[in-house]
ROVO-902637 format. One record per atom (N, C-alpha, C): atom name; residue in three letters; x, y, z. Coordinates in steps of 0.001 Angstrom, whole numbers, padded with zeros to 6 digits, m for minus. Layout:
{atomo=CA | residuo=ALA | px=X | py=Y | pz=Z}
...
***
This chain:
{atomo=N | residuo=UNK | px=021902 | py=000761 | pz=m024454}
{atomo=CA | residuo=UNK | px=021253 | py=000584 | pz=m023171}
{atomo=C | residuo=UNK | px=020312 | py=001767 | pz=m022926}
{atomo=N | residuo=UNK | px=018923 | py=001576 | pz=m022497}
{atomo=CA | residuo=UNK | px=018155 | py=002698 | pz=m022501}
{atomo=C | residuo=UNK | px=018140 | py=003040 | pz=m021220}
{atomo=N | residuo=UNK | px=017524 | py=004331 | pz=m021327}
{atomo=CA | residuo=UNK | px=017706 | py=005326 | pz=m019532}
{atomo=C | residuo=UNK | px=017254 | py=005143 | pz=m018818}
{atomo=N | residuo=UNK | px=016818 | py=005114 | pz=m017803}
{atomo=CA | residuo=UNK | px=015979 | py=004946 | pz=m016540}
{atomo=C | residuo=UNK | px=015980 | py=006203 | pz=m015979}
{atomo=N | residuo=UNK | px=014482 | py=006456 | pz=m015722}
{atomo=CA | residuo=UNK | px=014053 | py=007682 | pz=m014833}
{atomo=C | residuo=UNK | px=013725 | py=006913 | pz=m013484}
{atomo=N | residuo=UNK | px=013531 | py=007886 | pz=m012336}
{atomo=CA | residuo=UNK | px=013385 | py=007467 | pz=m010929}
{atomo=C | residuo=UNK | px=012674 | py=008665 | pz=m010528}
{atomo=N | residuo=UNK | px=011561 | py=008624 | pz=m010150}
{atomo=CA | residuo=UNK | px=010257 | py=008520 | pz=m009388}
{atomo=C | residuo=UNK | px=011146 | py=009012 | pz=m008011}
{atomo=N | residuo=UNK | px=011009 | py=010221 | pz=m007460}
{atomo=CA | residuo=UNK | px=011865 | py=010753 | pz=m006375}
{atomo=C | residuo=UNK | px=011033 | py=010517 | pz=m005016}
{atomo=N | residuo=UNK | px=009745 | py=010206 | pz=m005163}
{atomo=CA | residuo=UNK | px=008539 | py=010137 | pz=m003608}
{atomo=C | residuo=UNK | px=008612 | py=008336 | pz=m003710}
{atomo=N | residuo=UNK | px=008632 | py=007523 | pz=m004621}
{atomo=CA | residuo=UNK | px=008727 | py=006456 | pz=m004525}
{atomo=C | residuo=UNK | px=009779 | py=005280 | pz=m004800}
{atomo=N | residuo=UNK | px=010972 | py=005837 | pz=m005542}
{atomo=CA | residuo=UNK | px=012131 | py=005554 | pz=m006359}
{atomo=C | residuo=UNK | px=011708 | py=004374 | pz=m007125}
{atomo=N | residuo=UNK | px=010476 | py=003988 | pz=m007783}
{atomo=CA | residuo=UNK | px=010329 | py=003306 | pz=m008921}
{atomo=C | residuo=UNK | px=011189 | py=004087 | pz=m010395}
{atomo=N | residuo=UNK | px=011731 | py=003216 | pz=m011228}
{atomo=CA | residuo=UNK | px=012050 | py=003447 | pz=m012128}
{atomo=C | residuo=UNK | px=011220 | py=003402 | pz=m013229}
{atomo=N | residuo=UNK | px=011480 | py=004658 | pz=m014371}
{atomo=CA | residuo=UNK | px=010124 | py=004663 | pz=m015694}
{atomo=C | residuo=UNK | px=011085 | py=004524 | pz=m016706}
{atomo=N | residuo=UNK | px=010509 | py=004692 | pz=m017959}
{atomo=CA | residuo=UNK | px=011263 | py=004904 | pz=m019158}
{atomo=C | residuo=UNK | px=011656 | py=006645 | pz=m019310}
{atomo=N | residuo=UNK | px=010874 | py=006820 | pz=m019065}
{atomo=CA | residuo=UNK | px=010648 | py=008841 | pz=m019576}
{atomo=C | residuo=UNK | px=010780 | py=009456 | pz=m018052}
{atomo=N | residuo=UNK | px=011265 | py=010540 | pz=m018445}
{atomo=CA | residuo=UNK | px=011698 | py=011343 | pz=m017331}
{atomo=C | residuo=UNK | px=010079 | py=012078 | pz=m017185}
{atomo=N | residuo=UNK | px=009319 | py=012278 | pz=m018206}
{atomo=CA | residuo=UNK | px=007864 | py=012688 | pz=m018188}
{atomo=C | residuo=UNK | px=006880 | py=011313 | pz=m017200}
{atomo=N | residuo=UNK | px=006967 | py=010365 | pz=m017436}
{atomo=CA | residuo=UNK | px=006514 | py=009577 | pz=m016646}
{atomo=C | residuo=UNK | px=006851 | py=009513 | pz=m015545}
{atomo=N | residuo=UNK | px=008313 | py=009705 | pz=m015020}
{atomo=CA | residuo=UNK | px=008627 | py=009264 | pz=m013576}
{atomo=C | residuo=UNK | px=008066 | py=011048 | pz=m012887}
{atomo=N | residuo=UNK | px=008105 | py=012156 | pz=m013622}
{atomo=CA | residuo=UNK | px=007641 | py=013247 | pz=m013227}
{atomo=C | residuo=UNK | px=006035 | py=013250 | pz=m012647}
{atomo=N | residuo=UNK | px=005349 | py=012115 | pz=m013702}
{atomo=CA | residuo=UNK | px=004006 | py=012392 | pz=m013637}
{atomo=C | residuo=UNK | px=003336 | py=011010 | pz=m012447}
{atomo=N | residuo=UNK | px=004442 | py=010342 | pz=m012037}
{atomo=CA | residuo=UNK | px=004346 | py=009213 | pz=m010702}
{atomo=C | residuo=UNK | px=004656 | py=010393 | pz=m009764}
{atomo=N | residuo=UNK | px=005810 | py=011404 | pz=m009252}
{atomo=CA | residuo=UNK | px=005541 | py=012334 | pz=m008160}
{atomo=C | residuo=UNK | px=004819 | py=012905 | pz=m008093}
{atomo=N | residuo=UNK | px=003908 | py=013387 | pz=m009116}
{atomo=CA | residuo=UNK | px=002461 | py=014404 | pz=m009253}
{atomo=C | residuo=UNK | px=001275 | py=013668 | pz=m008464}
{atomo=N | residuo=UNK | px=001473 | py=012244 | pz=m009185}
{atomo=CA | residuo=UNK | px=000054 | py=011241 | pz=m008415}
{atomo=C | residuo=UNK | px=000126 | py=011125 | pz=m006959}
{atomo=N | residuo=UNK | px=001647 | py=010770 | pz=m006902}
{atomo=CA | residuo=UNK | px=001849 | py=010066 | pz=m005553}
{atomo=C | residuo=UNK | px=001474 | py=011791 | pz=m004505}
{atomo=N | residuo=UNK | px=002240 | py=012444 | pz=m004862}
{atomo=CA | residuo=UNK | px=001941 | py=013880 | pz=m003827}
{atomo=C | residuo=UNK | px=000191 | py=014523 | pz=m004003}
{atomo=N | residuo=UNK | px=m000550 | py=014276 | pz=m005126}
{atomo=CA | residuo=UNK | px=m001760 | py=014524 | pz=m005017}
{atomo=C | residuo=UNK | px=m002662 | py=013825 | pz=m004183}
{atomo=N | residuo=UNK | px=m002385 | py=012423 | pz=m004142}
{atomo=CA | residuo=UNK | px=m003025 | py=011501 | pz=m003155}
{atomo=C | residuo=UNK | px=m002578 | py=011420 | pz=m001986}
{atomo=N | residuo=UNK | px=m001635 | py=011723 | pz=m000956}
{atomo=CA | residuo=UNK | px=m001014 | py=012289 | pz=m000262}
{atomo=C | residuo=UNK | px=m001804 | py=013305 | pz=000286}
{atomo=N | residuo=UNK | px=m001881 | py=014621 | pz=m000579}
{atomo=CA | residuo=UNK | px=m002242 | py=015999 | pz=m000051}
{atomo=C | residuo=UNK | px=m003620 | py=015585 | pz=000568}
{atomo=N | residuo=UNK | px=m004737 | py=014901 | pz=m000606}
{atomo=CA | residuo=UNK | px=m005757 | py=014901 | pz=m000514}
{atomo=C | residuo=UNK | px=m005843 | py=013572 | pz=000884}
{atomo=N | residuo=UNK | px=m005590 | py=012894 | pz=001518}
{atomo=CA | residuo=UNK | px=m005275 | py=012643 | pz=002180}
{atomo=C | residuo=UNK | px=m005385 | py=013336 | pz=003853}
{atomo=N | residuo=UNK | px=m003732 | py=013746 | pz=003779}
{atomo=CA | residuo=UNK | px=m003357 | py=014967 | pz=004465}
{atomo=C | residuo=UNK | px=m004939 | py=015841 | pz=004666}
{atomo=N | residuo=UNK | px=m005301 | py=015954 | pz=003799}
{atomo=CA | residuo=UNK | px=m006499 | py=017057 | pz=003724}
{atomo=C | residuo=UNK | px=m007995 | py=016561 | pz=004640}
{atomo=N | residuo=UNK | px=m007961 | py=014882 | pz=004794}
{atomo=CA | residuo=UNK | px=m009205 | py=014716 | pz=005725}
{atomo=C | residuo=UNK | px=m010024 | py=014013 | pz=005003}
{atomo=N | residuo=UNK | px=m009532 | py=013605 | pz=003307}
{atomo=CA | residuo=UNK | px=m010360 | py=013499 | pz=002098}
{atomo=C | residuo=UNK | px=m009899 | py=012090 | pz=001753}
{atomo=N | residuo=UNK | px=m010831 | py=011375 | pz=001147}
{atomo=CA | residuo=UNK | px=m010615 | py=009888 | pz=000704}
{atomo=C | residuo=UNK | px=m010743 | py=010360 | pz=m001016}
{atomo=N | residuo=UNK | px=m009386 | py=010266 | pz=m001579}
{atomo=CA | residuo=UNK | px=m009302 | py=010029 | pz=m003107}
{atomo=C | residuo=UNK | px=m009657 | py=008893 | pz=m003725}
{atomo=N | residuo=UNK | px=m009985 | py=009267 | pz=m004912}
{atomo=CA | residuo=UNK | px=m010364 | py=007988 | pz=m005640}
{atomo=C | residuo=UNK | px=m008816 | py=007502 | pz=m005745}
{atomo=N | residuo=UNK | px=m009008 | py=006427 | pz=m006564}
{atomo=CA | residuo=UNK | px=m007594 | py=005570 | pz=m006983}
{atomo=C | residuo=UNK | px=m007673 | py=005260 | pz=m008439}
{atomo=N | residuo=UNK | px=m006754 | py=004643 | pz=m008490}
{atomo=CA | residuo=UNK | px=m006618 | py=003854 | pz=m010102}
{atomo=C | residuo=UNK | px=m005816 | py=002857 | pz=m009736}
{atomo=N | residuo=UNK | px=m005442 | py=002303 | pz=m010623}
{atomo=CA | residuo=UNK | px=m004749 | py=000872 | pz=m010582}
{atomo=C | residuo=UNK | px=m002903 | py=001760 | pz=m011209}
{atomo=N | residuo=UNK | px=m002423 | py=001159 | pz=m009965}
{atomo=CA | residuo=UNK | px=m000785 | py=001645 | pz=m010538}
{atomo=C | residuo=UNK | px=m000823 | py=002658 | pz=m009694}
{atomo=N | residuo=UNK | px=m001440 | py=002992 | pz=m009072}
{atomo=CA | residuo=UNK | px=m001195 | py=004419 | pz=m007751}
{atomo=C | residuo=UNK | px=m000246 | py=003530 | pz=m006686}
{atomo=N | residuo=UNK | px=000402 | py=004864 | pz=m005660}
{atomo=CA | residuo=UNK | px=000954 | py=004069 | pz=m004970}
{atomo=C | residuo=UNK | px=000417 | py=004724 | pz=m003910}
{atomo=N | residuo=UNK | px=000409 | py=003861 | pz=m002593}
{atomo=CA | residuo=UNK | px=000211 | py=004206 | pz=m001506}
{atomo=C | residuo=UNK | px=000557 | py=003370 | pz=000041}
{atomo=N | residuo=UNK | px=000708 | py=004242 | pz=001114}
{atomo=CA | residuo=UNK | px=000646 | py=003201 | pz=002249}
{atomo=C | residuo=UNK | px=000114 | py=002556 | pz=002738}
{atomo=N | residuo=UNK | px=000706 | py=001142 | pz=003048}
{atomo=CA | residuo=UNK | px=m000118 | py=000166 | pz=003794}
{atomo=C | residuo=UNK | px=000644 | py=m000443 | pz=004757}
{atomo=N | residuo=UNK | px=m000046 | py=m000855 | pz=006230}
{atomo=CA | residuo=UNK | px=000376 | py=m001563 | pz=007542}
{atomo=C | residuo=UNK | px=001087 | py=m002465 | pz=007370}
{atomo=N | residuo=UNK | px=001842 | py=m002540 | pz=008251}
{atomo=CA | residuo=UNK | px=002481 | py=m004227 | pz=009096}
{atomo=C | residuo=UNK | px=001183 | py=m004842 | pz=009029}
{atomo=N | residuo=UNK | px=001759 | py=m006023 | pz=009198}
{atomo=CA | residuo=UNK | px=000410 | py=m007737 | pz=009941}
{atomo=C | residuo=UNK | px=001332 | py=m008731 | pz=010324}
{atomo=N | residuo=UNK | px=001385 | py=m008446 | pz=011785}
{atomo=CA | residuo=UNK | px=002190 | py=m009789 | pz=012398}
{atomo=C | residuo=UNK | px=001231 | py=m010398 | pz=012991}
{atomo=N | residuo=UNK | px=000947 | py=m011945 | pz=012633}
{atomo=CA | residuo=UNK | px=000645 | py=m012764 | pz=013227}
{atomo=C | residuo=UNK | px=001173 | py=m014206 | pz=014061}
{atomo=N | residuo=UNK | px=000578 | py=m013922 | pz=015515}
{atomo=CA | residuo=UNK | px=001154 | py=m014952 | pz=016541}
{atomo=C | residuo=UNK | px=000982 | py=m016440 | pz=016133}
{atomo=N | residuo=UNK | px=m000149 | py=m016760 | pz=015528}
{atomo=CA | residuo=UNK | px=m000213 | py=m018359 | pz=015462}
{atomo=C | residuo=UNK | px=000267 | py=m018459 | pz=013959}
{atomo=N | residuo=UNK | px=000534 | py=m017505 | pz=012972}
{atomo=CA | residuo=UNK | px=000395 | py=m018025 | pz=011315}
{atomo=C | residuo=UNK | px=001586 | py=m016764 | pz=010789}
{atomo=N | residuo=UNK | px=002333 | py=m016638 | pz=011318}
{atomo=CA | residuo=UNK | px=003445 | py=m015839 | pz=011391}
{atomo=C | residuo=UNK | px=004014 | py=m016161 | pz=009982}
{atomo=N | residuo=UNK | px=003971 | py=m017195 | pz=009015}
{atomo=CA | residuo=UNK | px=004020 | py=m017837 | pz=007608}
{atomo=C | residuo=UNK | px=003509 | py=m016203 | pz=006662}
{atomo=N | residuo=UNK | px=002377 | py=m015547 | pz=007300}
{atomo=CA | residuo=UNK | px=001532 | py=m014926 | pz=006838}
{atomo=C | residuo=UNK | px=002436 | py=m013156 | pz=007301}
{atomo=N | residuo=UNK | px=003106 | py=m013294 | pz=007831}
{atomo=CA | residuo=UNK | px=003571 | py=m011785 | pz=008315}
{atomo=C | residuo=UNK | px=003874 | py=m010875 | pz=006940}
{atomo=N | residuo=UNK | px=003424 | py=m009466 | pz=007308}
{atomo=CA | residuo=UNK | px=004121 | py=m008923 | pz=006279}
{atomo=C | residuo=UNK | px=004153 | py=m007309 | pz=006321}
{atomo=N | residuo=UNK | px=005496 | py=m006875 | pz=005886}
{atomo=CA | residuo=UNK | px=005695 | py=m005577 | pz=006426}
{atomo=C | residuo=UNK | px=005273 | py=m004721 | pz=005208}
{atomo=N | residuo=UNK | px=004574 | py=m003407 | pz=006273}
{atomo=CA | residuo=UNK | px=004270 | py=m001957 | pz=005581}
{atomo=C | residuo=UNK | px=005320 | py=m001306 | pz=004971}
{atomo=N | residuo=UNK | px=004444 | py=m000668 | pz=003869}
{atomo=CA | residuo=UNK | px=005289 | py=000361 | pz=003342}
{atomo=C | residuo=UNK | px=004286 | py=001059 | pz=002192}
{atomo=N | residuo=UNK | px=004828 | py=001479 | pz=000906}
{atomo=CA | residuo=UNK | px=005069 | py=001742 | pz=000017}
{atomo=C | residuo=UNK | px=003802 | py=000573 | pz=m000961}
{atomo=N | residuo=UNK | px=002981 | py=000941 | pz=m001649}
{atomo=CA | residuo=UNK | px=002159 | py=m000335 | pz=m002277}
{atomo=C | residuo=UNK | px=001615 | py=000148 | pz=m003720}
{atomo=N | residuo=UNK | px=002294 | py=m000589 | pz=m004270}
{atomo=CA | residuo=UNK | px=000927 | py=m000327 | pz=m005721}
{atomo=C | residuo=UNK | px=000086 | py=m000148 | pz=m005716}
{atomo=N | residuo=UNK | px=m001360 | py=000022 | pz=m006176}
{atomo=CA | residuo=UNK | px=m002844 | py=m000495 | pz=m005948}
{atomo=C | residuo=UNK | px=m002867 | py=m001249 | pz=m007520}
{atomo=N | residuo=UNK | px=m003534 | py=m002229 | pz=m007168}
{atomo=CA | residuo=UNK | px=m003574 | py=m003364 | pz=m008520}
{atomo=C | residuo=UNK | px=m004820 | py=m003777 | pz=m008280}
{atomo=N | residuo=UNK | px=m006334 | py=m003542 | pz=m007684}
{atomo=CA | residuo=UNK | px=m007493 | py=m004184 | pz=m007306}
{atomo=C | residuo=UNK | px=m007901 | py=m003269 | pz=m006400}
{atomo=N | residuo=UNK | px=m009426 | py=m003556 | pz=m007143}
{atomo=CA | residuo=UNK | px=m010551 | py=m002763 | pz=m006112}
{atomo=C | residuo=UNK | px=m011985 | py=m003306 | pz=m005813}
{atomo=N | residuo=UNK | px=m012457 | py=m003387 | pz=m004788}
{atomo=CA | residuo=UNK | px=m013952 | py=m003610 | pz=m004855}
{atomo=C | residuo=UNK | px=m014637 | py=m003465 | pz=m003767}
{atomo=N | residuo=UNK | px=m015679 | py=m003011 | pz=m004441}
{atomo=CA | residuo=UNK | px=m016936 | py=m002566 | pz=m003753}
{atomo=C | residuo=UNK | px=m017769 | py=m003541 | pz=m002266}
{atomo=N | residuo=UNK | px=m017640 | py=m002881 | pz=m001330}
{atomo=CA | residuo=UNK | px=m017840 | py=m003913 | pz=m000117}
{atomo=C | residuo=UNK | px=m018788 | py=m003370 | pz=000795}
{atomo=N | residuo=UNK | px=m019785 | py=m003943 | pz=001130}
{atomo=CA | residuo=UNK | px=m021032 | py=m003197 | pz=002297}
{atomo=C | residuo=UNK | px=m020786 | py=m003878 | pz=003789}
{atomo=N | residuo=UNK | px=m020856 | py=m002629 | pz=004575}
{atomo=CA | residuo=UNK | px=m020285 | py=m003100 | pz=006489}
{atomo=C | residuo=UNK | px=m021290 | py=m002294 | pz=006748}
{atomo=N | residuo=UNK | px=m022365 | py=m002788 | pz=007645}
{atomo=CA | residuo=UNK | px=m023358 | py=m002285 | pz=008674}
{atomo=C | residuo=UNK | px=m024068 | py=m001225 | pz=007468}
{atomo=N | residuo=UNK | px=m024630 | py=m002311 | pz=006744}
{atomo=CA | residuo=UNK | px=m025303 | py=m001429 | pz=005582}
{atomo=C | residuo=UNK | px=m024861 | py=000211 | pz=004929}
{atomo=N | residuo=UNK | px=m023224 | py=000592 | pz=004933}
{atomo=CA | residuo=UNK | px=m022488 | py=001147 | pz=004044}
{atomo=C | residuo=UNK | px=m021925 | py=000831 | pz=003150}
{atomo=N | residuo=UNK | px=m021493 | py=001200 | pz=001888}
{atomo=CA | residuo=UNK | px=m020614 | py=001044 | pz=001115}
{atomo=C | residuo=UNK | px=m019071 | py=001588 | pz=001516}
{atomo=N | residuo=UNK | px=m018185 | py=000610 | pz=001364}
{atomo=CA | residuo=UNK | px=m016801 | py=000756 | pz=001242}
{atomo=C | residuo=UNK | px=m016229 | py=m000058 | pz=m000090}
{atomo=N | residuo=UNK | px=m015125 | py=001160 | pz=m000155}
{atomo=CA | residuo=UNK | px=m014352 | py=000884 | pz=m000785}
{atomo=C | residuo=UNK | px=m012766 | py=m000181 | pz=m000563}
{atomo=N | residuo=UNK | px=m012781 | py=m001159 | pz=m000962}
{atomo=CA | residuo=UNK | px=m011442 | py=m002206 | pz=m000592}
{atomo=C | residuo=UNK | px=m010413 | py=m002223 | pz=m001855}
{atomo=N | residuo=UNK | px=m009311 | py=m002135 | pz=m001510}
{atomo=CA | residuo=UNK | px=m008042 | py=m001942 | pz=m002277}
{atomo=C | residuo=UNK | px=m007245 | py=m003147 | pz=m001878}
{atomo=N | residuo=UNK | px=m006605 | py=m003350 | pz=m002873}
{atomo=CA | residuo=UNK | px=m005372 | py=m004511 | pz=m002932}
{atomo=C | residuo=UNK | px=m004694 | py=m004272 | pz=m003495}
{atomo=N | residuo=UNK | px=m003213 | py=m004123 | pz=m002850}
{atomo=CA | residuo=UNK | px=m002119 | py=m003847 | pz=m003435}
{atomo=C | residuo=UNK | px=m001543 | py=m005056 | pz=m004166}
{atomo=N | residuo=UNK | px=m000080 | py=m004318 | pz=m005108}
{atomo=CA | residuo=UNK | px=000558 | py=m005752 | pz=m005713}
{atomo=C | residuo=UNK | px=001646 | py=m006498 | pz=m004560}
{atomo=N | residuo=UNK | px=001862 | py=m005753 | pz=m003574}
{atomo=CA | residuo=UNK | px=002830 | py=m006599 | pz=m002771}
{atomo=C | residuo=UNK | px=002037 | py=m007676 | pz=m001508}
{atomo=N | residuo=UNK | px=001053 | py=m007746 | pz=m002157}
{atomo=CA | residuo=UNK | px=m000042 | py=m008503 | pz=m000901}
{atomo=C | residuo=UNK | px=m001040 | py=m009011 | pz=m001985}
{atomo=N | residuo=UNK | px=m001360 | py=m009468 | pz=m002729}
{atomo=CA | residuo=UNK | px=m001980 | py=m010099 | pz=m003748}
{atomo=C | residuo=UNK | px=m002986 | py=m010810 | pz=m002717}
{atomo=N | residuo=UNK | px=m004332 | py=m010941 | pz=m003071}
{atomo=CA | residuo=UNK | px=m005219 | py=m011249 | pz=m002411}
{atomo=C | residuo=UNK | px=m006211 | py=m010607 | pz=m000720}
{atomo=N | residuo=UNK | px=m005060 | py=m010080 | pz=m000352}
{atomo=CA | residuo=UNK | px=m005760 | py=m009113 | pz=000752}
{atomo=C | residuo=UNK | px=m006310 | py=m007702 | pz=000117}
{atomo=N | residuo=UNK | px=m007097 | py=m007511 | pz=000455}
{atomo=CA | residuo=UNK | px=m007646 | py=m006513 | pz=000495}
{atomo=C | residuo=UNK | px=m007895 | py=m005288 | pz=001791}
{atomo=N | residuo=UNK | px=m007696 | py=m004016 | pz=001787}
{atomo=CA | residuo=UNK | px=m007739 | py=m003009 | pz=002662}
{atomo=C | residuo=UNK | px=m008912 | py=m001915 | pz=002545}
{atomo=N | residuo=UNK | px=m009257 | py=m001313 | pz=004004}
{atomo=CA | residuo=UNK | px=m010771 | py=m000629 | pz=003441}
{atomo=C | residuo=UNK | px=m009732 | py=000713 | pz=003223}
{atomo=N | residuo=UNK | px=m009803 | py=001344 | pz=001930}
{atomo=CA | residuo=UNK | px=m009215 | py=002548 | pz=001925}
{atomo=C | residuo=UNK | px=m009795 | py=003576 | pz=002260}
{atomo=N | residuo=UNK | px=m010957 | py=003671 | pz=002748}
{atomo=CA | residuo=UNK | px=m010688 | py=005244 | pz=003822}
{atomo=C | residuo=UNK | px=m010417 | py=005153 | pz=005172}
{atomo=N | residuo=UNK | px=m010127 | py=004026 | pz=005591}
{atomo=CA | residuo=UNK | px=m009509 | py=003962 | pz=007148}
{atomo=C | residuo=UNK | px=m007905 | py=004145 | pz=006428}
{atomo=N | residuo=UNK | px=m007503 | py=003213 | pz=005290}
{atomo=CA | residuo=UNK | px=m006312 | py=003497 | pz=005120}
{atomo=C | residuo=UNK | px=m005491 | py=005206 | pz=004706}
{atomo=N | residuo=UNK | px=m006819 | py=005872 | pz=003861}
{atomo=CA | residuo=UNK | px=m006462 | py=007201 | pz=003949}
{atomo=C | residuo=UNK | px=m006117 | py=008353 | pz=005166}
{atomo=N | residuo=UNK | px=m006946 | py=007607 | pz=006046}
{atomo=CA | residuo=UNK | px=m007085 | py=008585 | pz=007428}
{atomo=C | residuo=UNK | px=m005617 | py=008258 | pz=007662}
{atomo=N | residuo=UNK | px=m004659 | py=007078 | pz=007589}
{atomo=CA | residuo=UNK | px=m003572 | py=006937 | pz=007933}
{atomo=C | residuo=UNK | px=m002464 | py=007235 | pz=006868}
{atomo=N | residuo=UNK | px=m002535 | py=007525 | pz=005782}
{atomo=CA | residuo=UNK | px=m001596 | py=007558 | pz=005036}
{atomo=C | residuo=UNK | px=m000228 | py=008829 | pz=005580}
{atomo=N | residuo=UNK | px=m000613 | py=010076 | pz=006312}
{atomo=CA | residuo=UNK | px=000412 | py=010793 | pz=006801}
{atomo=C | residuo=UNK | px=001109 | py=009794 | pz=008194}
{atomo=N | residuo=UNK | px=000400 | py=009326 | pz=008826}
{atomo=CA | residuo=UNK | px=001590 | py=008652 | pz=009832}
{atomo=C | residuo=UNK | px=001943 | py=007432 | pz=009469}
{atomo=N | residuo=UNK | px=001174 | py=006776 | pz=008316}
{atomo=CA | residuo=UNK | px=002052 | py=005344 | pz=007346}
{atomo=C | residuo=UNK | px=003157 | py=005818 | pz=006764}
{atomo=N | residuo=UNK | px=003331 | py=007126 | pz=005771}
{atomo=CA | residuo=UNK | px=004275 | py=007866 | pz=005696}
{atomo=C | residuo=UNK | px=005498 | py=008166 | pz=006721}
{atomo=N | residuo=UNK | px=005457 | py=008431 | pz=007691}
{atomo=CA | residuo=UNK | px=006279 | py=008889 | pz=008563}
{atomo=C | residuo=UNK | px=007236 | py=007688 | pz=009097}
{atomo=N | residuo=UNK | px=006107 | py=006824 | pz=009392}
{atomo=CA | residuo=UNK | px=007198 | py=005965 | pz=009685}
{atomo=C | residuo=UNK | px=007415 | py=004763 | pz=008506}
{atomo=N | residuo=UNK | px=007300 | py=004801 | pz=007174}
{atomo=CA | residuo=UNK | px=008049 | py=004326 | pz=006419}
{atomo=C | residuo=UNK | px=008880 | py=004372 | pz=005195}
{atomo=N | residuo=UNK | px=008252 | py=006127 | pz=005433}
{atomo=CA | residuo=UNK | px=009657 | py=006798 | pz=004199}
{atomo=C | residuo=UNK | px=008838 | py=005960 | pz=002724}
{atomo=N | residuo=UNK | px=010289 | py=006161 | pz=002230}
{atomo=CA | residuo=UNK | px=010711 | py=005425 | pz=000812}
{atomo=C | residuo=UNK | px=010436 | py=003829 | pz=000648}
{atomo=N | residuo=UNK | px=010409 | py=003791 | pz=001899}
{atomo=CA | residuo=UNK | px=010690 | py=001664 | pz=002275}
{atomo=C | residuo=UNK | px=009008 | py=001087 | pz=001188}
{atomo=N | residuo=UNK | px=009381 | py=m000127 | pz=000723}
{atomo=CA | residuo=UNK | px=008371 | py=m000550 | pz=000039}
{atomo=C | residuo=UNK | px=007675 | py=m001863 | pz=001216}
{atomo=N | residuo=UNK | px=006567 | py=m002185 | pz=000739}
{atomo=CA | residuo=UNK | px=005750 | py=m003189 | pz=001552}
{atomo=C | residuo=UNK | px=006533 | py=m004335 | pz=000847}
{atomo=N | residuo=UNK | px=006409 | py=m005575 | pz=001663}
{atomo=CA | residuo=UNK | px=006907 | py=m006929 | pz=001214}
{atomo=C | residuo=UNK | px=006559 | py=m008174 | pz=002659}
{atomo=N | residuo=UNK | px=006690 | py=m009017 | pz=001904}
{atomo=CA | residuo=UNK | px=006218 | py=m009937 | pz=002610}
{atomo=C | residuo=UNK | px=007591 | py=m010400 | pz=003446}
{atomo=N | residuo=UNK | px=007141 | py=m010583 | pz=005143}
{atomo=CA | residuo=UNK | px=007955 | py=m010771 | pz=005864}
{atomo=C | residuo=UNK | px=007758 | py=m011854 | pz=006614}
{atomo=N | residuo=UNK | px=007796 | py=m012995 | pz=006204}
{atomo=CA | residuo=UNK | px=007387 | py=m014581 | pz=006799}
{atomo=C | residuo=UNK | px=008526 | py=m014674 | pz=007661}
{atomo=N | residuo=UNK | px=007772 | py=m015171 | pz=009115}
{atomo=CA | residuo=UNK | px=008296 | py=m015739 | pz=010316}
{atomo=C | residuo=UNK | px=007927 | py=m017229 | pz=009984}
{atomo=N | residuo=UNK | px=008992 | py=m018272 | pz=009669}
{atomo=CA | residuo=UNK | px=008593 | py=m019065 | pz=009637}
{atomo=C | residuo=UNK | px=009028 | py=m019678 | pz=010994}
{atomo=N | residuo=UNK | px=009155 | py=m019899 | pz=012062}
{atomo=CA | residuo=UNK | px=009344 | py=m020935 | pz=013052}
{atomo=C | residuo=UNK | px=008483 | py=m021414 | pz=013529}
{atomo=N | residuo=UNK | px=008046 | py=m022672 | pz=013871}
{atomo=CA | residuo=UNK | px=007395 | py=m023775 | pz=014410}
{atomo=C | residuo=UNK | px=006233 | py=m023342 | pz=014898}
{atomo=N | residuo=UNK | px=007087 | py=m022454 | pz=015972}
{atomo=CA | residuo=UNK | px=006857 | py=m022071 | pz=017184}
{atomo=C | residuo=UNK | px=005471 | py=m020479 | pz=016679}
{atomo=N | residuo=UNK | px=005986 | py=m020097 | pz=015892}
{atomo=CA | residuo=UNK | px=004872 | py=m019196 | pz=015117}
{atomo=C | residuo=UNK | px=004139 | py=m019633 | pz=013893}
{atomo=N | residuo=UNK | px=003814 | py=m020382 | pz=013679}
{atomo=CA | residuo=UNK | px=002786 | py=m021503 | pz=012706}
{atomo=C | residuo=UNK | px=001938 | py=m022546 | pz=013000}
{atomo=N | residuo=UNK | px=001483 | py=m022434 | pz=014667}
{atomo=CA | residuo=UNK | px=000576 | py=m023528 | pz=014843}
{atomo=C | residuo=UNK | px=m000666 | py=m023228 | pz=014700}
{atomo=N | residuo=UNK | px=m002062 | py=m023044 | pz=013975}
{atomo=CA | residuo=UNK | px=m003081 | py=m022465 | pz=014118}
{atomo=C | residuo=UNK | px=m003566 | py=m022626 | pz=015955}
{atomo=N | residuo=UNK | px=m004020 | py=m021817 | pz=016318}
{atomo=CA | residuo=UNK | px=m004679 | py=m021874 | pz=017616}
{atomo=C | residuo=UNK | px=m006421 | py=m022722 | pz=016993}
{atomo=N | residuo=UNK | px=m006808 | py=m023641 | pz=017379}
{atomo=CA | residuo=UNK | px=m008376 | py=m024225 | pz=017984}
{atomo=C | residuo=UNK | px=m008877 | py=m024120 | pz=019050}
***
């Protein structure tokens, strides 16, 4: 049976105790830089925070913050700027502008720790009717 390392800022498990060392290095560098006022680049396999989204009419669609891979990126223009949009793996298809999400990553932190993002469907009736 082979070992499992654990990633102490995110508790993902690696093969190598060098790998799960070199996931707390990323995760606390993007963090600092962060913390710092600064929008880091990314890579694919970084982790980072992302929001709640509760919705009143499509509540099907809810889904709680936390903890996120980044698995997707692309290039997006608002009021003739360039932004940058990220998509995590626990939200497949949404996309987030990551330097609004950087400005938040110390109080996304705070209030969700260790906790990972996942999808949190309200399914009742009563929260699934589209509004027209």
């Amino acid at each position: 049976m082979s070992e499992e390392y654990r990633c102490s800022e995110t508790d993902r498990t690696f093969p190598t105790a060098e790998a799960a060392r070199a996931s707390e290095g990323r995760f606390r560098e993007i963090q600092a830089e962060c913390d710092a006022g600064r929008v880091p680049e990314l890579r694919a396999g970084d982790v980072i925070y992302v929001e709640s989204e509760r919705y009143i009419s499509h509540g099907c669609d809810d889904f709680q913050g936390g903890l996120a891979e980044v698995s997707e990126f692309r290039h997006s223009d608002s009021q003739g700027r360039p932004h940058m949009m990220v998509s995590v793996a626990q939200q497949p298809g949404s996309f987030y502008t990551w330097k609004r999400l950087a400005a938040e990553q110390k109080q996304l932190r705070r209030e969700y720790g260790t906790n990972w993002a996942h999808p949190d469907p309200d399914l009742r009736p009563e929260h699934n009717g589209y509004f027209i």
